[in-house]
N, C-alpha and C positions, 0 to 999 in steps of 0.2 A: 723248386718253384712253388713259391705258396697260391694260394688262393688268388684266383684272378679275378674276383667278384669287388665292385668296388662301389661303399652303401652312401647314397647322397648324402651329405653332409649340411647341415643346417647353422644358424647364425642368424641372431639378431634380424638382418632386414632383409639376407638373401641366401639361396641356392640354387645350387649348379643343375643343369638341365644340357642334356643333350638334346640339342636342339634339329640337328639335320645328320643325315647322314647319307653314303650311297657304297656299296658298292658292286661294281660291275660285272657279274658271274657271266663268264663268259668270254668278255675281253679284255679284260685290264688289272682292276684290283681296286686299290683304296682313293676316293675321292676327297677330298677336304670338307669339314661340316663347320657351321658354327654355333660354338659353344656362349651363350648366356649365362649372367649372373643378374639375378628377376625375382626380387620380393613378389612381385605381381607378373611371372612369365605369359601372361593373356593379353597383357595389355598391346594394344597395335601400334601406338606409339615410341615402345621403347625407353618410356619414362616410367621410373618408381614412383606409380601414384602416392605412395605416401611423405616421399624425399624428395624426389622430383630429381634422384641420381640420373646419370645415362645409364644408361645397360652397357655390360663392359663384355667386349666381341672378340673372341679368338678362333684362328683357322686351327683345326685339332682332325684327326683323321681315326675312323672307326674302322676298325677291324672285324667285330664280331661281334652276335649277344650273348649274355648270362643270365642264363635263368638259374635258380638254386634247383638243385638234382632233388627233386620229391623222391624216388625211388630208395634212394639211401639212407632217407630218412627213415621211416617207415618198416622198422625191426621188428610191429608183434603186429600182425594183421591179422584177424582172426581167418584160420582156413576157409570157412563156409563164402568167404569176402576174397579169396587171394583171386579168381580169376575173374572178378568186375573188378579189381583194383589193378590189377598188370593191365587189364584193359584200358581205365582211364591215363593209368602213366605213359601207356603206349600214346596214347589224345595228346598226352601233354608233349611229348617229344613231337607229334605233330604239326602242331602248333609252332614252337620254337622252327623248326625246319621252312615250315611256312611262311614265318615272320624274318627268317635270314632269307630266303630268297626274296624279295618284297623289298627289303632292304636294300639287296645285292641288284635289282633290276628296277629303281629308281631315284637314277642318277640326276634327269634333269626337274623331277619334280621338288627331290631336293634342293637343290641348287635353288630354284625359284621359289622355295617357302621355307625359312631358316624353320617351320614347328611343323613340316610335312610328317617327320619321321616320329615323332611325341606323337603327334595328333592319329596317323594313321597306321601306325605298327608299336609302336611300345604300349598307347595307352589300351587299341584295342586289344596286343597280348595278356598284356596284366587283367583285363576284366573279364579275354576265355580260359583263361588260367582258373581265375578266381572261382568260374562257375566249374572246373573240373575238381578243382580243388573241394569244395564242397558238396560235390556227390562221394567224390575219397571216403569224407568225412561221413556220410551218412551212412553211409554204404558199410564202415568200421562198426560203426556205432549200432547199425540195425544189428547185426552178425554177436555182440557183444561183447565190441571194442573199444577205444578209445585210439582217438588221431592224435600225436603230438602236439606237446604245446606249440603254439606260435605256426603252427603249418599254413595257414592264412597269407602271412607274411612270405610266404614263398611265390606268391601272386607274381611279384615287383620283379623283373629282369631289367637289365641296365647293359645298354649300349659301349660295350669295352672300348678304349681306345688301342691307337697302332701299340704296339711292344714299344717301349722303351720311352713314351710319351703318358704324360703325368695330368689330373686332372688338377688346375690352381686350384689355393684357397678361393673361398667365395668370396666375389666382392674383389676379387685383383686382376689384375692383367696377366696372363698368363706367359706373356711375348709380343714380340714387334711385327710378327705375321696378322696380320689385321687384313679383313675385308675377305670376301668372300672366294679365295683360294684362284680361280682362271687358272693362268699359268703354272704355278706351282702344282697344285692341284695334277695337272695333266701332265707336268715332267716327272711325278713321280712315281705314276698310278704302277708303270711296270714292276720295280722295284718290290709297291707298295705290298700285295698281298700277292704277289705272283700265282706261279701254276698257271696251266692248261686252260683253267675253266677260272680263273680269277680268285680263287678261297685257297691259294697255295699250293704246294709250300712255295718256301722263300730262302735266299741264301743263308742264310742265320739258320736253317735244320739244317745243316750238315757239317759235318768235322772230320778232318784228314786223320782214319784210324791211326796212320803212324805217330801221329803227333800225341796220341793218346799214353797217358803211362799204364800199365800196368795196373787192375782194379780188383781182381776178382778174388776174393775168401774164401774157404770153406772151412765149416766148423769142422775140428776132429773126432776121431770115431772114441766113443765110449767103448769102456770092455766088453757092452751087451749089444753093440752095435747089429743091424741088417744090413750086410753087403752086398748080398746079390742083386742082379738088375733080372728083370723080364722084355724083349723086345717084342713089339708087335709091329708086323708090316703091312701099312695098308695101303700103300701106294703114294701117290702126288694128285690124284683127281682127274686122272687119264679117262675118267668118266663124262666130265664135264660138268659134274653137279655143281650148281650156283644156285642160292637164291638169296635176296636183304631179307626174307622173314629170322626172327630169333626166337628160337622155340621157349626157353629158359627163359629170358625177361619179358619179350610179346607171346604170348601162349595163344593162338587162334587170332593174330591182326598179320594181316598179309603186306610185308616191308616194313616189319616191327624194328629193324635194323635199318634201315633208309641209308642201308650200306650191303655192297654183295660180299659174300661167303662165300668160299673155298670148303669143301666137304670131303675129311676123306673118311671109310668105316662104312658107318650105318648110311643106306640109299632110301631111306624114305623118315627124313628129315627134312619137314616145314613147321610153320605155324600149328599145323593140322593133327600132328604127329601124336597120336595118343602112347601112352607106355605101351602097351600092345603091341600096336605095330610096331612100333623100335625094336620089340621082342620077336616080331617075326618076320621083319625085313632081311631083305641080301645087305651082306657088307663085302665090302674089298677089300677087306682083310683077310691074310693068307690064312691063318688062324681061324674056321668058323663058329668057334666056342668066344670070339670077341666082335662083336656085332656092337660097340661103342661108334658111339658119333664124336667126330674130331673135326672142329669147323673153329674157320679163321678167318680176319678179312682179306681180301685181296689186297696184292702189291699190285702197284700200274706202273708204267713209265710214260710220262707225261709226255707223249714224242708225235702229239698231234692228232693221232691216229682216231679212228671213233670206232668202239668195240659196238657187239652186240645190243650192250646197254645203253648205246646213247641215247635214245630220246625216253630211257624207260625211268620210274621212279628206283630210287637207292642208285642210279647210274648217272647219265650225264643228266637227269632234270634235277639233280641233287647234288652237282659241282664234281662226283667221280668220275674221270676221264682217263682217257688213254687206255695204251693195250694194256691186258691183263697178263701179267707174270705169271707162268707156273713153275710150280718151285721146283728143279731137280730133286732134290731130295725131301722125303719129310720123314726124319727120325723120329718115332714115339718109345718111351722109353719108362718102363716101372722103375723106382730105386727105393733102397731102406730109410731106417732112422739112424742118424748116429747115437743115438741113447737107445735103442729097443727093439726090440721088434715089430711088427705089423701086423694087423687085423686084416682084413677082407673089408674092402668098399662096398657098400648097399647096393644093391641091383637098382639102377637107375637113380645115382647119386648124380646130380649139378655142382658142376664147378665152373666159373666163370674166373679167370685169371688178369688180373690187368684190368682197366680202365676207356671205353668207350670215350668218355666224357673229361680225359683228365687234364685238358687244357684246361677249361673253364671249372672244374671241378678241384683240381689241384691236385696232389700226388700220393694223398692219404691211399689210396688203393691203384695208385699206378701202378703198373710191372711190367713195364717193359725192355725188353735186351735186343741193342743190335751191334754188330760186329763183321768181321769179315773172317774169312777163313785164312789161318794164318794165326790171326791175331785177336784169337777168340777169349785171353787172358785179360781181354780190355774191350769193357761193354760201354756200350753206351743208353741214356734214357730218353734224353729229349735231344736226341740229334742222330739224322742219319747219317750212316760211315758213308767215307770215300773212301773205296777201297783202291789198293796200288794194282799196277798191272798184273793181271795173274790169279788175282784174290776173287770173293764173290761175298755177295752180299749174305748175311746172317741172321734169322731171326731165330731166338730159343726163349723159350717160357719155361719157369719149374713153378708147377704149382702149389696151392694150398697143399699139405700134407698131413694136416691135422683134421678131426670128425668130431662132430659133438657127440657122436653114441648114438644117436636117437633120428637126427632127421636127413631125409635126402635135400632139401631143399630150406630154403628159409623166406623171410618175407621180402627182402632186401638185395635174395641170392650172395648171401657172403656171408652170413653170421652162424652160420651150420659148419663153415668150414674155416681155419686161420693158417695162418705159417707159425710153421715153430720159429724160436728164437732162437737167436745167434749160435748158443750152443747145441742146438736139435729140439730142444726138451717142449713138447708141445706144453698150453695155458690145461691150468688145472681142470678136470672132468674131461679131456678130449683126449682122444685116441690115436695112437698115429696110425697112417693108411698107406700104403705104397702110394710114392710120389710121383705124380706121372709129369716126364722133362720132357719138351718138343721142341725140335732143331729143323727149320728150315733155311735150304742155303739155294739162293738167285743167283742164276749168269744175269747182269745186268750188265750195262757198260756205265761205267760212271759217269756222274755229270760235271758236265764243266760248269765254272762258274766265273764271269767275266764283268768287269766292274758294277760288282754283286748282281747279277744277274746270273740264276741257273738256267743254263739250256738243258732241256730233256731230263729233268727229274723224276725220280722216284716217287712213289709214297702211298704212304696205307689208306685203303676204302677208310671213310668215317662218316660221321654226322658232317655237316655241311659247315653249321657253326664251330666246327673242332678245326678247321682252317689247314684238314691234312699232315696236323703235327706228330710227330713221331712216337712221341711220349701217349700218345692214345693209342695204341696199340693194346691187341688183347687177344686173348684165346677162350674158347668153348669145349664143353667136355659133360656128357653124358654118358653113365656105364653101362652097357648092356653085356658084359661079361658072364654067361652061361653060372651058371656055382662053381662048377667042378674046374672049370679053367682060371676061376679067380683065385683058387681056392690053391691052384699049382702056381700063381703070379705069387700067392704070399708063402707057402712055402719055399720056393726058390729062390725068394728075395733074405725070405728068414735062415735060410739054411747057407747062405754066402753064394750060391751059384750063379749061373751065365745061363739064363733062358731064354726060350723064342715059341 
């Protein structure tokens, strides 16, 4: 899946504009909008004042917004700047979350003003965008940085359409769907964006694992290879700890995730959580020389029901619904390199695995794996399994495995850490680190799916505009591993053995 951002196009006397849009968080899903092609899109008449064309009308059906992800842009932020700038990124996820429900809960304003949605959610995002954008910038620059080129330009978000539906050239008719949607519109709202809460999923996230061939590679071990694993158990979250803050990318914004967390390890992990505390918090891990935070979003099943978090923010005021799954099992798991050995992880090393954002982001840093048990030789990225009778659902992540030597964190949280390549061999100056793999397996009961329609699906907490696709999946990972025990995870992994 490439990039799902899609940049207006221009021409001679006209461009495309999304003109309306709705959809219904809550209870339905995709409305019909109509799309404009308008040298002069202000004009109230409908006529190219300067041609005196008609404006050309098609029923087109939005799904979601795209904003371009500032966060990943933004690889050298001067330290003295990283936490007023995690702060503003946090504003700017705000924002976008703000402007999907807005969207998602004005259906008949739409309907009644094809430039409701321009006028009163895209233009005004683009200009609080613009003002957070430019504190970024100052904010870089006072510190004695520099903001990348063009960041300015990240202002502009643009209204996606449904999957599978194409924006025309400018200036063309797009189809023989004309006029502002009624009927059609409302036969297909169920279908359209499905889920619980209306932002998904939808039949097209899922695939019968049997139908799947056979996927999965591993590189072979080098003659200098580390074989050994180290296990650490820290339970399923028999605790209950939940919260949407994300300590790693919102650092002191409370629902910096606008999606709930599953925690197991370290118990005093928020927002708030200084290295300190992580250092002298309880874990639930059996192990108390690893007092690591291991945090994931929640699995739901969409089967009606209204958790704790329904009227809370990152829960049901945020499109996450239904009851929350807890996972029988959560394997964590140290492994080697197939070229070398390993060093020891930094005490309070960030690793963030996977992709929040990788719908609308696209897959440059997706990593997601789902499977069933059984048939765990064949993963899937952007589709959740059906598993057959018997079977259970599967989530597992391997993470980054490689270190730059030098930092626990970075500006962007990913360019301190990478994956080796195909053959093991981490990118030149980085070191390899025992690779920490996580295996969680769901009793869930599969869902049906009936002239495309899922009853009782599954699917992972996310951002609201991520539309609960599968492929957004992602894991969290801070080290509070003691020395002395980190110090037995790389020896036992370097030495070939079986530890716990």
């Amino acid at each position: 899946m490439g990039r799902t951002s899609r940049k207006r196009r221009s021409s001679l006397a006209t461009r495309m504009t999304i003109a309306s849009a709705a959809l219904l968080l809550g209870g339905g899903g995709l409305v019909a909008v109509n799309v404009y092609a308008s040298a002069h899109e202000d004009s109230a008449d409908g006529q190219d004042a300067g041609s005196g064309t008609q404006q050309t009308q098609q029923t087109q059906q939005v799904a979601t917004i795209d904003c371009p992800d500032v966060g990943a842009q933004l690889s050298d932020v001067p330290d003295g700047a990283r936490d007023e700038v995690d702060g503003e990124l946090a504003t700017l996820d705000t924002q976008v979350t703000e402007a999907y429900k807005r969207l998602a809960s004005t259906r008949d304003a739409a309907a009644r003003d094809p430039r409701f949605v321009r006028n009163s959610i895209m233009d005004p995002l683009k200009k609080n965008r613009g003002t957070i954008l430019e504190r970024i910038r100052l904010e870089m620059e006072r510190r004695g940085g520099q903001a990348p080129d063009g960041m300015n330009d990240m202002a502009e978000c643009t209204a996606q359409p449904k999957e599978g539906e194409q924006q025309p050239p400018d200036g063309q008719d797009g189809g023989s769907d004309q006029g502002g949607g009624g009927d059609q519109a409302g036969g297909d709202q169920q279908q359209g964006n499905g889920g619980q809460a209306g932002n998904g999923p939808v039949a097209a996230d899922f695939a019968d694992i049997t139908k799947v061939q056979p996927n999965v590679q591993k590189p072979q071990n080098g003659d200098n290879a580390s074989t050994g694993t180290f296990t650490t158990r820290c339970g399923v979250n028999d605790n209950k700890k939940f919260n949407t803050d994300n300590l790693i990318v919102a650092p002191g914004v409370t629902n910096g995730a606008h999606h709930l967390h599953d925690y197991v390890g370290n118990q005093d992990n928020d927002a708030f959580s200084s290295n300190d505390d992580l250092a002298n918090a309880d874990t639930s891990c059996q192990n108390q020389g690893d007092k690591s935070t291991y945090y994931w979003p929640v699995l739901r099943v969409q089967d009606g029901s209204e958790e704790f978090d329904a009227d809370k923010d990152g829960g049901g005021k945020e499109g996450n619904v239904g009851k929350v799954l807890q996972a029988q099992k959560a394997s964590i798991k140290f492994a080697g390199s197939p070229q070398g050995e390993v060093v020891p992880m930094p005490k309070f090393l960030r690793i963030i695995t996977g992709d929040a954002k990788a719908f609308t982001n696209g897959t440059a840093n997706a990593n997601a794996h789902w499977s069933c048990t059984g048939f765990e030789d064949r993963q899937l990225t952007d589709k959740y399994p059906l598993c057959p009778d018997g079977s259970k659902v599967v989530r597992s992540f391997a993470f980054q495995s490689c270190w730059d030597g030098q930092n626990i964190d970075s500006a962007n949280h990913r360019t301190h850490v990478a994956f080796a390549d195909q053959a093991g061999n981490c990118p030149q100056n980085f070191k390899a680190i025992p690779q920490l793999k996580m295996r969680l397996v769901y009793d869930v009961q599969t869902p049906t799916i009936e002239n495309g329609q899922v009853k009782n699906p599954f699917a992972v907490d996310g951002f609201p505009e991520q539309l609960h696709k599968p492929i957004t999946d992602h894991d969290d990972f801070i080290n509070v591993f003691d020395d002395q025990t980190m110090q037995k995870v790389v020896d036992c992994i370097n030495k070939g053995d079986r530890c716990d």
